[in-house]
VOMAR-143954 format. One record per residue (C-alpha): residue in three letters; z, x, y. Coordinates in pm, whole numbers, padded with zeros to 5 digits, always signed. Example, Ala and Ser with C-alpha at 12.3 -4.5 7.8 and 13.67 -1.06 7.14 Angstrom:
ALA+00780+01230-00450;SER+00714+01367-00106;
***
This chain:
UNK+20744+04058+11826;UNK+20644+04380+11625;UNK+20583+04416+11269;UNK+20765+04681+11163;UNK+21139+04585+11095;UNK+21445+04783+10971;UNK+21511+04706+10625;UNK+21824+04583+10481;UNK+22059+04743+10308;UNK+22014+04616+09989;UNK+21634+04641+09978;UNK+21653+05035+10080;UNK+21923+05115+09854;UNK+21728+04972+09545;UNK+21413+05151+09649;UNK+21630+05477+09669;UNK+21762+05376+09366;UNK+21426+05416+09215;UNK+21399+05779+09274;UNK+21755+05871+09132;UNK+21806+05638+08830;UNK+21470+05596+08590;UNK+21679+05518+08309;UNK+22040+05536+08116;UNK+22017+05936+08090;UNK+21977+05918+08462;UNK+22340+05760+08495;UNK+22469+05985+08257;UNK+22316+06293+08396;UNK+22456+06214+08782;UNK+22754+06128+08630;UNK+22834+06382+08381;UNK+22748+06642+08715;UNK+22976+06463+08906;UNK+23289+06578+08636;UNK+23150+06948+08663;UNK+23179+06977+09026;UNK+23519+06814+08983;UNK+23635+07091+08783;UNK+23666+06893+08505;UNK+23769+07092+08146;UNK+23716+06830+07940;UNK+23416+06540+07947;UNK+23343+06247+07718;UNK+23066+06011+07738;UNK+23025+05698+07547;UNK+22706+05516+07539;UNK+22591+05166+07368;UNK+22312+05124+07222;UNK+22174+05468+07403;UNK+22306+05387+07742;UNK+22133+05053+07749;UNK+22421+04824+07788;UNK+22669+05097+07842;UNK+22790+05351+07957;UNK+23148+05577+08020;UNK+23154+05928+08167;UNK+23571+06020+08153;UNK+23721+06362+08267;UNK+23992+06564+08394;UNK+23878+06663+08702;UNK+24064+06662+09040;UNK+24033+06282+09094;UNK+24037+06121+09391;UNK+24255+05925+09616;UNK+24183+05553+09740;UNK+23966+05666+10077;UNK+23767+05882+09879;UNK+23671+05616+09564;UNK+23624+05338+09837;UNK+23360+05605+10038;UNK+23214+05765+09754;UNK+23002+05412+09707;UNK+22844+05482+10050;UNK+22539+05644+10087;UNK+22515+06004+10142;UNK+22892+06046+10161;UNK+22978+06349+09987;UNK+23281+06621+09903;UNK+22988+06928+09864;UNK+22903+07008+10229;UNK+23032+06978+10538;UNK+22753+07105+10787;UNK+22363+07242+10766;UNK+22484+07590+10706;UNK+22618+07422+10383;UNK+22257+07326+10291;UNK+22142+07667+10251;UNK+22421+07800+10004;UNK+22467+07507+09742;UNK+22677+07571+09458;UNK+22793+07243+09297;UNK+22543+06997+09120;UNK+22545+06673+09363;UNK+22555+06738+09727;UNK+22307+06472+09836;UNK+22560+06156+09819;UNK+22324+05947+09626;UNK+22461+05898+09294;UNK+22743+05659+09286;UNK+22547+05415+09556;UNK+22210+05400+09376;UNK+22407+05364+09013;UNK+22560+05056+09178;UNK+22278+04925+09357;UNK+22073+04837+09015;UNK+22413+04782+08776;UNK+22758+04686+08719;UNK+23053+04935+08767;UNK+23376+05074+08777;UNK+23573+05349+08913;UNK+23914+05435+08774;UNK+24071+05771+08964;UNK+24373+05972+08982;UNK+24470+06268+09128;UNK+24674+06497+08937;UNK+24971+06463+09164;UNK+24986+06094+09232;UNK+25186+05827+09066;UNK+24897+05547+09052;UNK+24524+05580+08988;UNK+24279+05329+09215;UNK+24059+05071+09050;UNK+23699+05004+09305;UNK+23481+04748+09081;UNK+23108+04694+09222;UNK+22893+04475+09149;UNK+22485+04411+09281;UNK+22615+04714+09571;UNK+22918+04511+09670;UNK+23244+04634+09604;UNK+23444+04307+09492;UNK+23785+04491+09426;UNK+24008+04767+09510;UNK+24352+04787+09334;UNK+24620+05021+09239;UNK+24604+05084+08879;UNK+24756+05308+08584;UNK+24504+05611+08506;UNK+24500+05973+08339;UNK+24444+06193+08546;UNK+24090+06265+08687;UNK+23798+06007+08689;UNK+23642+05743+08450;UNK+23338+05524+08545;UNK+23210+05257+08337;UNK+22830+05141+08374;UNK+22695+04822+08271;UNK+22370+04604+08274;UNK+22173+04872+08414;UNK+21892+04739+08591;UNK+22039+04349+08554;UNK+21823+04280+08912;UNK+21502+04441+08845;UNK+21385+04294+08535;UNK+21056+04466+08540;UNK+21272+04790+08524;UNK+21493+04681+08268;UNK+21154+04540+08059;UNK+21006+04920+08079;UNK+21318+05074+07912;UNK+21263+05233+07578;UNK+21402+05152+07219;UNK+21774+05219+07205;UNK+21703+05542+07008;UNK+21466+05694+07229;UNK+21711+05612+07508;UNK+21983+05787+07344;UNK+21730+06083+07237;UNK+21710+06137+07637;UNK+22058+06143+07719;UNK+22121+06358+07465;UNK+21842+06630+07600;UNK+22013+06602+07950;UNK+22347+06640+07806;UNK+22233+06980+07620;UNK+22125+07093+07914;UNK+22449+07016+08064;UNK+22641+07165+07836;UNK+22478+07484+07861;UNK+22498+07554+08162;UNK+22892+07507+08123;UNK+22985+07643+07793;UNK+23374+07641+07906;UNK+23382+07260+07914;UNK+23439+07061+07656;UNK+23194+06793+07559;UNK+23183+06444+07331;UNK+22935+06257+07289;UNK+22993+05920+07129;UNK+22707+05633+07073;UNK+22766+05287+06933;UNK+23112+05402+06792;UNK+22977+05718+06649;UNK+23031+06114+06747;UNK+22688+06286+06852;UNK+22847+06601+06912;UNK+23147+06781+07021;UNK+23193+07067+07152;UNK+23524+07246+07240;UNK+23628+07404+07543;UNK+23568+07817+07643;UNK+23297+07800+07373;UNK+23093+08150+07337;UNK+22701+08064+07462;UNK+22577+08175+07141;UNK+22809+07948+06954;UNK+22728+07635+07166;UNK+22354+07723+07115;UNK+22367+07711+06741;UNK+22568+07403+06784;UNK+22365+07191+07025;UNK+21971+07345+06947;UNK+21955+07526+06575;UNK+22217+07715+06392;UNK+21815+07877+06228;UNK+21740+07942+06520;UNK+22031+08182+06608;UNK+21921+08443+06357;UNK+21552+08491+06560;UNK+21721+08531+06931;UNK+21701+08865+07122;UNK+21941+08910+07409;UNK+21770+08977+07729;UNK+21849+09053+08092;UNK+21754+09252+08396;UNK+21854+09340+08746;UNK+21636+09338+09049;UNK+21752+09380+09384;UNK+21935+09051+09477;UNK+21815+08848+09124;UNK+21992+08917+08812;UNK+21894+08727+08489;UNK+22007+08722+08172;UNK+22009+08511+07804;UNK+21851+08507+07478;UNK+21502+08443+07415;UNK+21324+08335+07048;UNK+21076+08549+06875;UNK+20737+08472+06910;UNK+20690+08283+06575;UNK+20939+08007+06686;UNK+20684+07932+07012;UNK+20656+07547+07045;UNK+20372+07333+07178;UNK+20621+07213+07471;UNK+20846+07359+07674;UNK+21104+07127+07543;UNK+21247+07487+07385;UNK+21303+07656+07747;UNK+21611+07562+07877;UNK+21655+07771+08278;UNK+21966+07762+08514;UNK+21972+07899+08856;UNK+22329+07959+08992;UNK+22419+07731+08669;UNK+22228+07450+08777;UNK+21976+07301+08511;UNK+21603+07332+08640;UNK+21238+07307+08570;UNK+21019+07592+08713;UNK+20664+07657+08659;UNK+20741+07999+08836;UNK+20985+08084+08518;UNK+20805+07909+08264;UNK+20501+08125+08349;UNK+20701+08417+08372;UNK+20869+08368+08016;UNK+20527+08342+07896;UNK+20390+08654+08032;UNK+20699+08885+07928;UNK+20587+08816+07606;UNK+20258+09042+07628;UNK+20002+08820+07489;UNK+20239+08687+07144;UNK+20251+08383+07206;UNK+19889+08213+07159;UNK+19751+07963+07437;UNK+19908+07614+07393;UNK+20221+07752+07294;UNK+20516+07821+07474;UNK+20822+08029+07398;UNK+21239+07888+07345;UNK+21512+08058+07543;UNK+21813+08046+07731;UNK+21733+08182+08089;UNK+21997+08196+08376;UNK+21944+08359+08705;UNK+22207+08428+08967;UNK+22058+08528+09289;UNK+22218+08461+09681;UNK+22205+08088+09770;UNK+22019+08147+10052;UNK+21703+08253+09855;UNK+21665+07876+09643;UNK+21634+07546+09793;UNK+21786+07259+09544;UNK+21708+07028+09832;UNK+21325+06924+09675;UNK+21355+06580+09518;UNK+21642+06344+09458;UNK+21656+06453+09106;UNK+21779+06783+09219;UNK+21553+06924+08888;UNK+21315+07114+09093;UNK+21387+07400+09319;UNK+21159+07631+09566;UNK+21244+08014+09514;UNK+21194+08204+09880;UNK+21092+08494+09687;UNK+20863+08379+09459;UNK+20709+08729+09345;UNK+21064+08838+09293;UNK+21151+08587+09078;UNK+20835+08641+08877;UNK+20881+09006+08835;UNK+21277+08997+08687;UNK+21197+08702+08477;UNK+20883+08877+08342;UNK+21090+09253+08281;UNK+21392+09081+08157;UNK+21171+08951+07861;UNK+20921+09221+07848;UNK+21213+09464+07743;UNK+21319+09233+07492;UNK+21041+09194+07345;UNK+20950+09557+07340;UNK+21255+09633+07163;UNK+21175+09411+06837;UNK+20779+09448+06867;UNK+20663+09820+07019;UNK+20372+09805+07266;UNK+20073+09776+07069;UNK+19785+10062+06989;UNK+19491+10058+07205;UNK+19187+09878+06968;UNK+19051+10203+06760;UNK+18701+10260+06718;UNK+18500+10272+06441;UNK+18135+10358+06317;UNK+17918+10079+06225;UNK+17697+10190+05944;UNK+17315+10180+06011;UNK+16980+10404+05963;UNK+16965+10768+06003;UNK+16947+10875+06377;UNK+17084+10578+06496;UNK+17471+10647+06454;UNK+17634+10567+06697;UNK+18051+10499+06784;UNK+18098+10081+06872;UNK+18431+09935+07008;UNK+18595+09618+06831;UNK+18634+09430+07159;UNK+18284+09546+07313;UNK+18101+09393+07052;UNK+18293+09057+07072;UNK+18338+09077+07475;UNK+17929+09117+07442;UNK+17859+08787+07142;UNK+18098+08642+07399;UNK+17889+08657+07706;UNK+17600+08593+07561;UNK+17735+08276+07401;UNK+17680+08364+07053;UNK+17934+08177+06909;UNK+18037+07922+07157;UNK+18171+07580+07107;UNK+17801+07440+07269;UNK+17653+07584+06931;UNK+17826+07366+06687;UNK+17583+07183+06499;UNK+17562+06758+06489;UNK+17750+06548+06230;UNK+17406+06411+06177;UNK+17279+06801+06046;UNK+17503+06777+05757;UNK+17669+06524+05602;UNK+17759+06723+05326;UNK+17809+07068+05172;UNK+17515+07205+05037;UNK+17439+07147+04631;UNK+17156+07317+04598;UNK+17135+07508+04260;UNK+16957+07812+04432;UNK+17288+07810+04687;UNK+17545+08086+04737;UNK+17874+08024+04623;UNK+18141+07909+04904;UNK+18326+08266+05084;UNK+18660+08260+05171;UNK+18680+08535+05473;UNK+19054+08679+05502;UNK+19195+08333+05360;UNK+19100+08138+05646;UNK+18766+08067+05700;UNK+18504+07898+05491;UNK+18167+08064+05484;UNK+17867+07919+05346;UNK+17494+07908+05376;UNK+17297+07617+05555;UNK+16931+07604+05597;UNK+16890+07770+05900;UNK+17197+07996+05889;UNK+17547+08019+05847;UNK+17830+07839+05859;UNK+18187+07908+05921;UNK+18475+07705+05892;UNK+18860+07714+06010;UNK+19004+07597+05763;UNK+19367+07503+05916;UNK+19158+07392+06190;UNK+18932+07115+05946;UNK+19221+07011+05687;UNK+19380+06927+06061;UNK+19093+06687+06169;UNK+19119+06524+05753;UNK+19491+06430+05741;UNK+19482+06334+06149;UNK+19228+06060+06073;UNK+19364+05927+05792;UNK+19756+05919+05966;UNK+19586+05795+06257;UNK+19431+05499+06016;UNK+19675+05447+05826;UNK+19495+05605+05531;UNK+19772+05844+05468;UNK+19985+05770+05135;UNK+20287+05684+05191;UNK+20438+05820+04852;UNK+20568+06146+04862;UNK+20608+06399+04615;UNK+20931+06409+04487;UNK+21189+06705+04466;UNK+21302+06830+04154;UNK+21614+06898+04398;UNK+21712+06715+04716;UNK+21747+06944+04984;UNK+22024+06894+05254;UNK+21921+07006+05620;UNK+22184+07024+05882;UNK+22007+06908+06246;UNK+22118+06970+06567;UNK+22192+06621+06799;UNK+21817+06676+06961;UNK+21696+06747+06596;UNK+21890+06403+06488;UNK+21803+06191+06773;UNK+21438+06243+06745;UNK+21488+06213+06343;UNK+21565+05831+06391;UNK+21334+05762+06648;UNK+21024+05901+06454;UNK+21189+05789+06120;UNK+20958+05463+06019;UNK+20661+05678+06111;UNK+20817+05997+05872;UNK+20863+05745+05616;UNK+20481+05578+05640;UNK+20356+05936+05564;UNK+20575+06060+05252;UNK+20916+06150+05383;UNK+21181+05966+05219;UNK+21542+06073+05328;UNK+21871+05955+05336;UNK+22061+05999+05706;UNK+22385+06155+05700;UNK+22676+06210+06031;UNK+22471+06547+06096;UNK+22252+06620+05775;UNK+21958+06461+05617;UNK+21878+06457+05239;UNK+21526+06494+05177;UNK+21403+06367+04836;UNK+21065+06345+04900;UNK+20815+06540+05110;UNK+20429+06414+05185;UNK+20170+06560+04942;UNK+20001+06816+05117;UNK+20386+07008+05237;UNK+20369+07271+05018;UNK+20636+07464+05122;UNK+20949+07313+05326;UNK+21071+07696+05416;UNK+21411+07634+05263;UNK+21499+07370+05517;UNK+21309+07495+05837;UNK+20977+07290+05798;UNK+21205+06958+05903;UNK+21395+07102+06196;UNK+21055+07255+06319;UNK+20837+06942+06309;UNK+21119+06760+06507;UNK+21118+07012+06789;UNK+20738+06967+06814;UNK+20773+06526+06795;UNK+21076+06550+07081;UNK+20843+06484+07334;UNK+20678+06174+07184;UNK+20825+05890+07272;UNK+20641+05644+07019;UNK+20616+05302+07072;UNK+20227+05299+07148;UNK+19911+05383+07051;UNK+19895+05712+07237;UNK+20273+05767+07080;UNK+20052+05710+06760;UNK+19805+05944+06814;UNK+20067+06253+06942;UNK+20248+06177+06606;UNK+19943+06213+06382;UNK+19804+06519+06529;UNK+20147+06699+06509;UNK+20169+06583+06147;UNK+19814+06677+06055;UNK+19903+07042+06213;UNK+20195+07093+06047;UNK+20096+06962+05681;UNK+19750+07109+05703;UNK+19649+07440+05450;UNK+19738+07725+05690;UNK+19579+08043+05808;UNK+19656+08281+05474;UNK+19658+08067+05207;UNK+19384+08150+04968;UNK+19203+07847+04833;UNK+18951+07763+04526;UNK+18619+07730+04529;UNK+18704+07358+04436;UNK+18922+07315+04698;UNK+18736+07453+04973;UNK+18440+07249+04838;UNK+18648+06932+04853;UNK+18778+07042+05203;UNK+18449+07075+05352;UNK+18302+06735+05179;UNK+18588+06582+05342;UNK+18555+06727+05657;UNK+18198+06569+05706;UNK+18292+06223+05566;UNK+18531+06235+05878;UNK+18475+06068+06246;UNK+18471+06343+06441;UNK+18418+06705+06211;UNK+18374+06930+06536;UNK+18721+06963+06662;UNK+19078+06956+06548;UNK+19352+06709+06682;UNK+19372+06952+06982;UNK+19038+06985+07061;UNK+18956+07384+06919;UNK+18628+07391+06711;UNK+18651+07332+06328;UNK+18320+07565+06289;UNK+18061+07727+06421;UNK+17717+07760+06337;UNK+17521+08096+06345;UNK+17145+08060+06320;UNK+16899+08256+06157;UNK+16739+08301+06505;UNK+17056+08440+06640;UNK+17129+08679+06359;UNK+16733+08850+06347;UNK+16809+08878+06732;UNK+17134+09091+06670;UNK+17017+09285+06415;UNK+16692+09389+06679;UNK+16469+09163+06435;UNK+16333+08968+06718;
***
């Protein structure tokens, strides 16, 4: 007898099941696409506890009849295509026949359907991937399916999920998604008895944008779109101030289906000419409409990822459609002038900006290699004889060291201070308080990641009170000095909506994203005491050579170096 056998049933559907369903948003994501390509108008989800113990996806949609509810729980049955022709031109959201099976293979559920023109609705109830009934039954017209004890027979699974609010925070992202990409639907969204969001039907884009991301954020968006040949794209795109450090902010639709593209991504980026600083990526609202026959949806059961036949084509629109946006709010910029560097008679002589710096950069002048050991200084300098601390376009810290000079980035070293001590807990956790609360209205993302991050908010100075879509601050940490009448809140929580939390690296994510955005920024003009206190602080820490994100807090320049630029040496 061989060893390789045919698995049962049960065994490969759960290991398939593994590939569609990570977690609750998974179920509501298949779900929720399910009522789209039903033509549904209106869709409401309710979740417990953030899709933990349950979940209901309702609509409006065409239903179906008793055949079709009983099939649609085996694999790879589908309504979406017919033959392999049909493979190459996909237009609905679910066309693999997955969904419904591997939803029942790992939980508890029911299907209640109607079609609009039929008396009585059909009842299928499954349980462990065994249907156990199939009834007649009274039902609205169009489909409800009810989800519960997701992952009851994989414990390990169910043991891996997250806290009910960072469960809801990622059904809510796929949901936004969602309901972008179908602004004539109507959405609700309803957790543990109370409304998320809702949004009504034949909504205007811009509208459900402000609604669903950042009503702020409507005021910096710059319409963009572009034709080439068969590709036509088109949306709104965020100035280059409001760049994030994830791409949480870029939200991309092909033929109105919801992806992730690297392709795009990069080509977002590059439209933008150089704005947008490494580590930083820009927010929009990108859709592309191009011939079916030019994407393949058919990548990975999570149908998130596409291949584009025409790479270089998709590239180039994406790129121009942005690119003339952009140009229209900032104009192409001036080549670098030239200037004359002052020096002895006879030896004038006309230097360009970038040559000199493309030159101290090759010849590793002021590379990261040449920062100087904790152990060199442990301190800043109190010699009587020694020159008085420089601030150099408020914000960098010169100052003289025995064998040279010293600079300092100063967002870059008050980032290193506050990261170790919210790392360590070292952090106070009294804030100062306002003279006047301030009310901030969030978006459901903004809110969602609100109450997951909100012990760790609170541990560092926040103190807030939560309202149905607005929180009161009445307290900010110390070192906030200006909360940008409301926007510094809203901000922060785009940045932390990728953190999940619960562990130490959660921890450290959290820190550094704090430190950057309460640290003294780039432009803000200090005292000699204070950048004396900064730098004496900066030495007492761990690690003074790099920030949170690993960029340099200083470099050294040695006396050495300096006689050999000046032709000393």
């Amino acid at each position: 007898m061989g060893n390789i056998i045919l698995l049962p049933e049960e065994i490969a559907n759960r290991i398939a099941a593994g590939e569609v369903i990570e977690r609750p948003a998974s179920v509501v994501k298949e779900l929720v696409e399910n009522s789209i390509d039903a033509l549904a108008k209106t869709i409401e989800i309710e979740l417990k506890s953030g899709g933990r113990d349950f979940i209901r996806v309702s609509d409006d949609g065409v239903g179906m009849d008793r055949e079709d509810a009983v099939l649609a729980f085996k694999r790879h049955s589908t309504s979406k295509i017919r033959t392999m022709e049909d493979l190459y031109n996909i237009r609905t959201l679910g066309f693999r026949g997955e969904a419904l099976p591997s939803i029942a293979s790992v939980s508890h559920i029911q299907l209640i359907t109607r079609k609009h023109e039929a008396n009585l609705g059909t009842k299928v109830v499954v349980q462990n991937g065994e249907i156990i009934e199939i009834s007649d039954t009274g039902a609205s017209a169009g489909t409800t399916v009810i989800v519960s004890q997701i992952f009851f027979n994989l414990p390990v699974r169910r043991k891996f999920l997250k806290s009910p609010q960072t469960e809801l925070q990622h059904c809510v992202k796929i949901l936004t998604r969602l309901a972008l990409s179908a602004p004539g639907i109507s959405f609700r969204l309803v957790n543990d008895g109370h409304e998320i969001f809702f949004l009504p039907q034949e909504q205007e884009l811009l509208e459900r944008i402000g609604l669903l991301l950042s009503r702020d954020l409507l005021g910096m968006l710059i319409s963009c779109q572009y034709t080439s040949q068969e590709i036509r794209v088109w949306g709104y795109i965020a100035r280059a101030d409001n760049a994030l450090r994830n791409r949480d902010g870029e939200f991309i639709f092909v033929n109105g289906r919801p992806i992730e593209s690297k392709v795009v991504s990069s080509a977002m980026k590059k439209g933008y000419g150089g704005l947008i600083p490494q580590g930083r990526y820009p927010q929009g609202v990108i859709f592309l409409e191009m011939p079916g026959e030019l994407v393949d949806v058919n990548v990975h059961p999570s149908k998130l990822e596409v291949r584009f036949k025409r790479e270089e084509l998709v590239f180039s629109a994406v790129m121009h459609a942005v690119s003339r946006a952009i140009s229209q709010v900032f104009p192409t910029p001036k080549e670098p002038e030239k200037y004359r560097v002052a020096s002895p008679p006879g030896f004038e002589r006309a230097v360009d900006d970038e040559l000199i710096w493309s030159k101290a950069k090759q010849e590793n002048l002021f590379s990261v290699e040449r920062i100087i050991k904790p152990s060199e200084i442990t301190q800043v300098p109190q010699e009587q004889n020694s020159p008085r601390l420089v601030q150099l376009h408020n914000s960098y810290i010169m100052l003289e060291v025995s064998d040279g000079l010293l600079i300092v980035d100063q967002h870059a070293a008050h980032e290193r201070i506050l990261f170790e001590q919210i790392l360590n807990g070292s952090a106070s956790g009294i804030g100062k308080r306002l003279l006047f609360p301030l009310s901030v209205k969030l978006s459901p993302m903004e809110m969602s990641t609100l109450k997951v991050h909100e012990m760790r908010l609170r541990s560092v100075g926040f103190n807030f009170v939560i309202g149905d879509d607005r929180v009161t601050i009445e307290s900010v940490p110390p070192y906030v000095r200006n909360l940008e009448r409301g926007k510094f809140l809203p901000r922060l929580l785009q940045e932390l909506a990728t953190i999940e939390g619960e562990n130490s690296e959660g921890n450290r994510e959290f820190s550094a994203e704090m430190a950057c955005k309460m640290a003294i920024k780039a432009g803000e003009s200090l005292s000699e005491e204070e950048m004396s206190f900064l730098l004496d602080s900066l030495f007492r820490s761990e690690n003074p050579n790099t920030c949170p994100h690993g960029r340099p807090t200083f470099i050294k320049i040695t006396l050495d170096e300096l006689e050999t630029r000046f032709g000393r040496k």
